[in-house]
N, CA, C and O atoms as a Maestro MAE file, in Angstrom:
{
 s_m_m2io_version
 :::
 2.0.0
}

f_m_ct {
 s_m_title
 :::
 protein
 m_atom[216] {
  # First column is atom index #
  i_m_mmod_type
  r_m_x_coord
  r_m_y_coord
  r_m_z_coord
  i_m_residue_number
  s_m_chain_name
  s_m_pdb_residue_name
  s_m_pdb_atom_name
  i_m_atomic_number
  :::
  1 25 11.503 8.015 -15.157 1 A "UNK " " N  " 7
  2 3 10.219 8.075 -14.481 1 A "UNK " " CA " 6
  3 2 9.175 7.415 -15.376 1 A "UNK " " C  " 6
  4 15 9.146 7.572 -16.597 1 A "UNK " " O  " 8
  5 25 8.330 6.673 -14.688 2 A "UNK " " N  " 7
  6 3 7.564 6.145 -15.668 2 A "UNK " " CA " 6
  7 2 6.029 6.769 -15.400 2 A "UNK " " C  " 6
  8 15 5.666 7.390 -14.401 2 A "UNK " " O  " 8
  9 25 5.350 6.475 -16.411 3 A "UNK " " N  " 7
  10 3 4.061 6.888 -16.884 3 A "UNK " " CA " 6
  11 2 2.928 6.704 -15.897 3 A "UNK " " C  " 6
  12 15 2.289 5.653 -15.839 3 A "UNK " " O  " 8
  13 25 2.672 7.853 -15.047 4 A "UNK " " N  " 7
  14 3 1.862 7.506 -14.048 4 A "UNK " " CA " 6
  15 2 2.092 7.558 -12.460 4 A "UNK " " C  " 6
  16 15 1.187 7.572 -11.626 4 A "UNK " " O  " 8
  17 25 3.491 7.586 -12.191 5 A "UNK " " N  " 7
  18 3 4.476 7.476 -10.613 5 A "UNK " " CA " 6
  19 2 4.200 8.875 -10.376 5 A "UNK " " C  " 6
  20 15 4.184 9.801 -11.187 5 A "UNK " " O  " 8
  21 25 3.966 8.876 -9.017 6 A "UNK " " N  " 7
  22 3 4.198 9.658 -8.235 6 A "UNK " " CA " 6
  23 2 5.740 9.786 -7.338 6 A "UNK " " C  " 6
  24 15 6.678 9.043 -7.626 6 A "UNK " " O  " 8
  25 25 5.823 10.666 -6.403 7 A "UNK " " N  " 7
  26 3 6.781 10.845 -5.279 7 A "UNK " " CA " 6
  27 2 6.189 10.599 -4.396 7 A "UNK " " C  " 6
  28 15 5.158 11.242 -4.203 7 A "UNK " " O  " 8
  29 25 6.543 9.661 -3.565 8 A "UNK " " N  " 7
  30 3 6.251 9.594 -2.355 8 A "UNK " " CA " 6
  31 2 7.393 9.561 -1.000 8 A "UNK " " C  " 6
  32 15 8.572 9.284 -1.216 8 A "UNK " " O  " 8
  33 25 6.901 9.869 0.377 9 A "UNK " " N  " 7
  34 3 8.031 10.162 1.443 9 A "UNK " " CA " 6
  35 2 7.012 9.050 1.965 9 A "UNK " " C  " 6
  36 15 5.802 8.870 2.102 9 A "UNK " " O  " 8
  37 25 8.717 8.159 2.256 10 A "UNK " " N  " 7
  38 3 8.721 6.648 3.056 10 A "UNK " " CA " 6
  39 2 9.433 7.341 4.466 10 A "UNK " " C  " 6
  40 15 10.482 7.978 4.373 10 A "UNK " " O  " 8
  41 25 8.678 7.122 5.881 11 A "UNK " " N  " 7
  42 3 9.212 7.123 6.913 11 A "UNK " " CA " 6
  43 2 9.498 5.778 6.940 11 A "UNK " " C  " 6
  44 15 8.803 5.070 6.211 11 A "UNK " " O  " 8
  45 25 10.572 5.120 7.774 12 A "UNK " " N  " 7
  46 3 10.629 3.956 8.313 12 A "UNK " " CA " 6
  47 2 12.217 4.179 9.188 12 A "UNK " " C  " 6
  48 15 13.052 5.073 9.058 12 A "UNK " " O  " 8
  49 25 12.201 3.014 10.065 13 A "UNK " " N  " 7
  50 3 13.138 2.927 10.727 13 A "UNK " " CA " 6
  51 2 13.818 1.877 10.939 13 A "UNK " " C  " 6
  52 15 13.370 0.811 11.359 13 A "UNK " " O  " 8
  53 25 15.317 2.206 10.566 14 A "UNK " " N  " 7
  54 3 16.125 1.024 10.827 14 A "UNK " " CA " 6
  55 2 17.288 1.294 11.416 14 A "UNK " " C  " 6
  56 15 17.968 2.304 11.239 14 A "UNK " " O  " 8
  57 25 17.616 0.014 12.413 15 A "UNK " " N  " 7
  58 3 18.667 0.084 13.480 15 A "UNK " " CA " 6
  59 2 18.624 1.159 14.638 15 A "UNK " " C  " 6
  60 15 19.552 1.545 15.348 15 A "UNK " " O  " 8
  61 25 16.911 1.651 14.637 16 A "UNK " " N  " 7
  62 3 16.803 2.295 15.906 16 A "UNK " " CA " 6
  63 2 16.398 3.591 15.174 16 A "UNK " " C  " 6
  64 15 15.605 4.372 15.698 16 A "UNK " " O  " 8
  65 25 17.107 3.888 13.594 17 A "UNK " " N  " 7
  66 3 17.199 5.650 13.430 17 A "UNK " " CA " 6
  67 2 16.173 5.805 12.545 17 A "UNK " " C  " 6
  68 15 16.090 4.978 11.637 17 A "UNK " " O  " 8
  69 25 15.233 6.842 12.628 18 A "UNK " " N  " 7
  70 3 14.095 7.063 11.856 18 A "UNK " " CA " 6
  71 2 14.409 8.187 10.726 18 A "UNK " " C  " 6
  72 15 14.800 9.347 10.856 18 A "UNK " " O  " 8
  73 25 14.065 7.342 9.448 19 A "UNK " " N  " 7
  74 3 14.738 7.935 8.272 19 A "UNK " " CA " 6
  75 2 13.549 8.151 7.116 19 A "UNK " " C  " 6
  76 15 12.625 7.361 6.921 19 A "UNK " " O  " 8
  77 25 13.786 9.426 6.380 20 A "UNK " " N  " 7
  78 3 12.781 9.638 5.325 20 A "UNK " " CA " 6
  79 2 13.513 9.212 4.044 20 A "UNK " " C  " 6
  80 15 14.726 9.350 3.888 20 A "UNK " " O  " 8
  81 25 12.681 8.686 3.150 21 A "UNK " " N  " 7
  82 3 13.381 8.796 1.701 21 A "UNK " " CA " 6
  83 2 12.185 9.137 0.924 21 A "UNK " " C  " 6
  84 15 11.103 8.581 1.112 21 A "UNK " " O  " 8
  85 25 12.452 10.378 -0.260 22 A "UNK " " N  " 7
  86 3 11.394 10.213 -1.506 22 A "UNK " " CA " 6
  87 2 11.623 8.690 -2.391 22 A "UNK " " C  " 6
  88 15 12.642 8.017 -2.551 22 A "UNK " " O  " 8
  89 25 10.932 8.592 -2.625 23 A "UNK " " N  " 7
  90 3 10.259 7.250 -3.338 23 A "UNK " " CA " 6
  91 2 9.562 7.282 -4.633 23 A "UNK " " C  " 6
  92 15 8.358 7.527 -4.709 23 A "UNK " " O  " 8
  93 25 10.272 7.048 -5.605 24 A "UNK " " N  " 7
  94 3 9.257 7.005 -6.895 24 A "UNK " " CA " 6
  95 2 8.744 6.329 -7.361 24 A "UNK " " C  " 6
  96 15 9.547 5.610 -7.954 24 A "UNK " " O  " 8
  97 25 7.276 5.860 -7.605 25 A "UNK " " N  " 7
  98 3 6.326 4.781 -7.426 25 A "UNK " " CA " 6
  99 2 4.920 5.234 -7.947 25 A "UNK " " C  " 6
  100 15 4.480 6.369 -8.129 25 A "UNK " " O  " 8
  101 25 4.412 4.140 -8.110 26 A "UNK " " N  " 7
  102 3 2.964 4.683 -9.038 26 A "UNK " " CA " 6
  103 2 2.320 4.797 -7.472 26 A "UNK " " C  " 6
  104 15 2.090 5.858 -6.892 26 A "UNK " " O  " 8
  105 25 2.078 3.374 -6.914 27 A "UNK " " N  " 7
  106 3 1.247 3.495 -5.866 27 A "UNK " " CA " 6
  107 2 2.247 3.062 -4.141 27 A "UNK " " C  " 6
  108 15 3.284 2.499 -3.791 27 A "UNK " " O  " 8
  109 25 1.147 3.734 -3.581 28 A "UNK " " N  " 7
  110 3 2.002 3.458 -2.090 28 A "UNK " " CA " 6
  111 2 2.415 1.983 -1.659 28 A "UNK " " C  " 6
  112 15 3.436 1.705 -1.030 28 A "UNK " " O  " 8
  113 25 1.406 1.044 -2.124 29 A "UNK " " N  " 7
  114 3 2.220 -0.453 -1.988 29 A "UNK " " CA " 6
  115 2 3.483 -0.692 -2.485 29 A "UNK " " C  " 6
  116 15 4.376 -1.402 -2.023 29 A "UNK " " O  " 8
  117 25 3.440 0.263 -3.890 30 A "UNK " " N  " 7
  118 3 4.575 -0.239 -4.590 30 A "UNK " " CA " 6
  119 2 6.136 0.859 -4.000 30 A "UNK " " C  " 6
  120 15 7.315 0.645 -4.283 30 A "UNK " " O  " 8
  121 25 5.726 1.685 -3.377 31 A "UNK " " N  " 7
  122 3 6.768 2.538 -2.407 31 A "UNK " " CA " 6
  123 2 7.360 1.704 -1.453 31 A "UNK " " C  " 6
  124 15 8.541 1.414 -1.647 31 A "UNK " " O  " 8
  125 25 6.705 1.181 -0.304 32 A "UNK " " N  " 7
  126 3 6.974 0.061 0.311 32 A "UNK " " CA " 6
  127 2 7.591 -0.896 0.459 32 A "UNK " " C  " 6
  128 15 8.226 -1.305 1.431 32 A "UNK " " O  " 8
  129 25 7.368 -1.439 -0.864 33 A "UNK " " N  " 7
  130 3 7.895 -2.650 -1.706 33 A "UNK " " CA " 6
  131 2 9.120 -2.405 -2.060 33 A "UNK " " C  " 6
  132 15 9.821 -3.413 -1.966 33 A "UNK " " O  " 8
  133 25 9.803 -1.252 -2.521 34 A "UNK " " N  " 7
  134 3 10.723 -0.455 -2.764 34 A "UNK " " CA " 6
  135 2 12.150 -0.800 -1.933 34 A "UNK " " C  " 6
  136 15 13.249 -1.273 -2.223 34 A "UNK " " O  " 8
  137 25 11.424 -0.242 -0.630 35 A "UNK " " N  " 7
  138 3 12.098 0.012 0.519 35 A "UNK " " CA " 6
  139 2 12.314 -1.476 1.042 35 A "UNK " " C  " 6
  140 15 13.456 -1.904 1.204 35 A "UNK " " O  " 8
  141 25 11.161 -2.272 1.308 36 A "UNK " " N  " 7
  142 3 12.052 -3.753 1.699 36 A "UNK " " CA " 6
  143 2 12.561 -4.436 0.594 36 A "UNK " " C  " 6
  144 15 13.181 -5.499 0.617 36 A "UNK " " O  " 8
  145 25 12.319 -3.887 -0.193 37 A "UNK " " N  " 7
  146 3 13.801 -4.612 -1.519 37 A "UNK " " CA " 6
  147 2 15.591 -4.077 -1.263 37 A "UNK " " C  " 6
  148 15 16.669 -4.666 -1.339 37 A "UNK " " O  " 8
  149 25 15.254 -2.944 -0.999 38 A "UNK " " N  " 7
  150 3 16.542 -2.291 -0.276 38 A "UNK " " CA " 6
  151 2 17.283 -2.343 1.040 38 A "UNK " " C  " 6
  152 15 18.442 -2.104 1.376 38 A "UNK " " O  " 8
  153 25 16.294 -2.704 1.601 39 A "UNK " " N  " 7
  154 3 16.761 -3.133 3.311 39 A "UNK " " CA " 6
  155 2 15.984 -4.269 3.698 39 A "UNK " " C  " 6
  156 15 15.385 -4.152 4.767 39 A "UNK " " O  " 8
  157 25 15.858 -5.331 3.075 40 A "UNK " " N  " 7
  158 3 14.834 -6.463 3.432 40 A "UNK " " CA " 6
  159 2 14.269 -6.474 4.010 40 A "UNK " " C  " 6
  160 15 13.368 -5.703 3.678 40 A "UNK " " O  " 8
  161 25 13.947 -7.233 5.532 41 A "UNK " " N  " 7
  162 3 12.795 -7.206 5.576 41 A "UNK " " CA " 6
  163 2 13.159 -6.391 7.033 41 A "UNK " " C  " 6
  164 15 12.252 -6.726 7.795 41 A "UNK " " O  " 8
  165 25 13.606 -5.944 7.384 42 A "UNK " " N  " 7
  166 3 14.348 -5.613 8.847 42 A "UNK " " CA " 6
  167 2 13.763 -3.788 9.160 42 A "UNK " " C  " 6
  168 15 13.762 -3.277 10.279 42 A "UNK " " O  " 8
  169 25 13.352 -3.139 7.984 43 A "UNK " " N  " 7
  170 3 12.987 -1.974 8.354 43 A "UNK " " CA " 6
  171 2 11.271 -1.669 8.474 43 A "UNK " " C  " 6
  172 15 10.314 -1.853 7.722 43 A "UNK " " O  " 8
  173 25 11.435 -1.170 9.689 44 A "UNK " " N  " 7
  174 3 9.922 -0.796 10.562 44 A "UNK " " CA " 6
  175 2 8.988 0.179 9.515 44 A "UNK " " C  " 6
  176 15 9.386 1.331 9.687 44 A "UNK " " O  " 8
  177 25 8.057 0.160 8.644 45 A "UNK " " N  " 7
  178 3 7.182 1.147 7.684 45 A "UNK " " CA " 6
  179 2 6.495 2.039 8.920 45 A "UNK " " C  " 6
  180 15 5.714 1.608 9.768 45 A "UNK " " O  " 8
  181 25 6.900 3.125 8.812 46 A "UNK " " N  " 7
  182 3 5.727 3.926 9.662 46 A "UNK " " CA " 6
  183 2 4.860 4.320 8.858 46 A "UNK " " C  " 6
  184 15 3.748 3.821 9.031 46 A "UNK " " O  " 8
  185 25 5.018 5.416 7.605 47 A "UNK " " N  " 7
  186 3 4.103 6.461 7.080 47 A "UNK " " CA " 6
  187 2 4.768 6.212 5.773 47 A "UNK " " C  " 6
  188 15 5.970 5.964 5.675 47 A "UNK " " O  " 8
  189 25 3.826 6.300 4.629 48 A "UNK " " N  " 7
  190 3 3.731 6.563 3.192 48 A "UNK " " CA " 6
  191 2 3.070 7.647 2.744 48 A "UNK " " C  " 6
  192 15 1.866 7.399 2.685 48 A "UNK " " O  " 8
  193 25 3.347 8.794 2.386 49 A "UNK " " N  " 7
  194 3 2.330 9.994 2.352 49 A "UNK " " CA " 6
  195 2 3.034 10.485 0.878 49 A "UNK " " C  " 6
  196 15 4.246 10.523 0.665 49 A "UNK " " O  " 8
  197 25 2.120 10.794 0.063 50 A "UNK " " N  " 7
  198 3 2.529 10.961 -1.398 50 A "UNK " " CA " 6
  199 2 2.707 12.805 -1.158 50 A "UNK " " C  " 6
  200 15 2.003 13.601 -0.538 50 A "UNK " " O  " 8
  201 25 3.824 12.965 -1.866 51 A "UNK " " N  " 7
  202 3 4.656 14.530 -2.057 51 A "UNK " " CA " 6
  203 2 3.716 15.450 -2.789 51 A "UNK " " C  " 6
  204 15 3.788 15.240 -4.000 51 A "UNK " " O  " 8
  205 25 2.935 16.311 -2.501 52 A "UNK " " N  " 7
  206 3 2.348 17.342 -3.327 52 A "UNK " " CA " 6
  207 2 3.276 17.834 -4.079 52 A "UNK " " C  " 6
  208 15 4.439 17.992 -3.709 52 A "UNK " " O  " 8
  209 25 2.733 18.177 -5.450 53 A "UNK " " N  " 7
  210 3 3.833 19.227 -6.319 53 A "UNK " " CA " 6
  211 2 3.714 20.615 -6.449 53 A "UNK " " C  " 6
  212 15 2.621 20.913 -6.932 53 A "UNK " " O  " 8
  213 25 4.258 21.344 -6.260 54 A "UNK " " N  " 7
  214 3 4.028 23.010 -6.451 54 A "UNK " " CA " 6
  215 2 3.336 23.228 -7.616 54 A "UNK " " C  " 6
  216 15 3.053 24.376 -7.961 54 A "UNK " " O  " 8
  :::
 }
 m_bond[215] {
  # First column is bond index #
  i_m_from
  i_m_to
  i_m_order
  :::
  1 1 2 1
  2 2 3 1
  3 3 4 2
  4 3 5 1
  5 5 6 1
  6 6 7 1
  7 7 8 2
  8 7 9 1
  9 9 10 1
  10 10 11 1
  11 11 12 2
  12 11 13 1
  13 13 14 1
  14 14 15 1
  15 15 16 2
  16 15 17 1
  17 17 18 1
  18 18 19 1
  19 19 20 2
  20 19 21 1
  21 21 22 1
  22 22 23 1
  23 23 24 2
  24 23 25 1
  25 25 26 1
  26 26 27 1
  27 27 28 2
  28 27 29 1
  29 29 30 1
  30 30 31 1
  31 31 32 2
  32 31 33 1
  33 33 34 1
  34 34 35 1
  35 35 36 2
  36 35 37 1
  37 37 38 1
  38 38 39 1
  39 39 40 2
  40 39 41 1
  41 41 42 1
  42 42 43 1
  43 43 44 2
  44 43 45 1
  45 45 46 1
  46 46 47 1
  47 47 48 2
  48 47 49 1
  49 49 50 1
  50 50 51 1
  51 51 52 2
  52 51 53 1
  53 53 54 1
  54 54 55 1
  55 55 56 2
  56 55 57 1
  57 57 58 1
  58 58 59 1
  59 59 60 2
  60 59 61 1
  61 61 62 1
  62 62 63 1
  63 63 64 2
  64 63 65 1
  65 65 66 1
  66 66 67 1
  67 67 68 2
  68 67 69 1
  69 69 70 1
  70 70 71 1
  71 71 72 2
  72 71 73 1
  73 73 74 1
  74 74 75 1
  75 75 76 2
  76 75 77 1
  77 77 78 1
  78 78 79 1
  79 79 80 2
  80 79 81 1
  81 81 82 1
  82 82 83 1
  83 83 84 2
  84 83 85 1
  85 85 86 1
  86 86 87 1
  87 87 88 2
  88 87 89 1
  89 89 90 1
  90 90 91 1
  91 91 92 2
  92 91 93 1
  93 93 94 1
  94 94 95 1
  95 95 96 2
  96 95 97 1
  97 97 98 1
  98 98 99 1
  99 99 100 2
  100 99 101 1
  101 101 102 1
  102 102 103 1
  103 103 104 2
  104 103 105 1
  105 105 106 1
  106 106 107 1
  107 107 108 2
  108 107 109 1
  109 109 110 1
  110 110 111 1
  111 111 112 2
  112 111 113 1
  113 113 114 1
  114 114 115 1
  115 115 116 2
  116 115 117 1
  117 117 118 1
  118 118 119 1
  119 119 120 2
  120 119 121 1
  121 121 122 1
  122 122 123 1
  123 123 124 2
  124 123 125 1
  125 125 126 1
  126 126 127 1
  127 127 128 2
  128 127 129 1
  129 129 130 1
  130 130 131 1
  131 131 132 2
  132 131 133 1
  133 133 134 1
  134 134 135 1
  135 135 136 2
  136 135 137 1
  137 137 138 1
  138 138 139 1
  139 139 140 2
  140 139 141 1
  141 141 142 1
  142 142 143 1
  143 143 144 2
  144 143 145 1
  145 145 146 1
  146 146 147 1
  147 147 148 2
  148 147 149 1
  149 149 150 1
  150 150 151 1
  151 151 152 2
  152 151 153 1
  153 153 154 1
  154 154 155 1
  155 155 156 2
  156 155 157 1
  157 157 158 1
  158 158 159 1
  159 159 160 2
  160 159 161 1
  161 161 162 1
  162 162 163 1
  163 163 164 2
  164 163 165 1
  165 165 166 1
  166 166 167 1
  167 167 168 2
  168 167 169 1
  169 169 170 1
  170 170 171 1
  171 171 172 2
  172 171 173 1
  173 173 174 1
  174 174 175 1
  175 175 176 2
  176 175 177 1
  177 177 178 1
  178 178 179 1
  179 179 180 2
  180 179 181 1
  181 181 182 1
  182 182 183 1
  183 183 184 2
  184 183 185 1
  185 185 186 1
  186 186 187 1
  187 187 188 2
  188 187 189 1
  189 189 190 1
  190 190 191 1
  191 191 192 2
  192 191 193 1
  193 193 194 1
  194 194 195 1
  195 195 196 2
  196 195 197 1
  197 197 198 1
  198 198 199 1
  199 199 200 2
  200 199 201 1
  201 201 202 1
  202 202 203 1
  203 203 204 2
  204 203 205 1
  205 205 206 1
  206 206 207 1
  207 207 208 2
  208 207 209 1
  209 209 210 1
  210 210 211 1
  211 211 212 2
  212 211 213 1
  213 213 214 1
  214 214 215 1
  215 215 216 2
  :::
 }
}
């Protein structure tokens, strides 16, 4: 983990099925960015909403 990242929950959808993943990332662009590095460019971004911590 680096100095400064948060968790964040990536909605997006691909091949029709709407899927969450936590995301570890300083900022929400860079969550994003994440996710079409992993599934190029083909998955739909709905919501980026950063994880409160207990």
């Amino acid at each position: 983990m680096r100095c400064g990242s948060k968790c964040f929950l990536v909605e997006y959808e691909v091949n029709g099925e709407i899927q969450t993943s936590p995301i570890i990332a300083k900022t929400p662009v860079e969550a994003r960015k994440t996710i079409r590095i992993k599934y190029g460019s083909e998955p739909l971004i709905l919501s980026v909403k950063e994880e409160k911590r207990r």
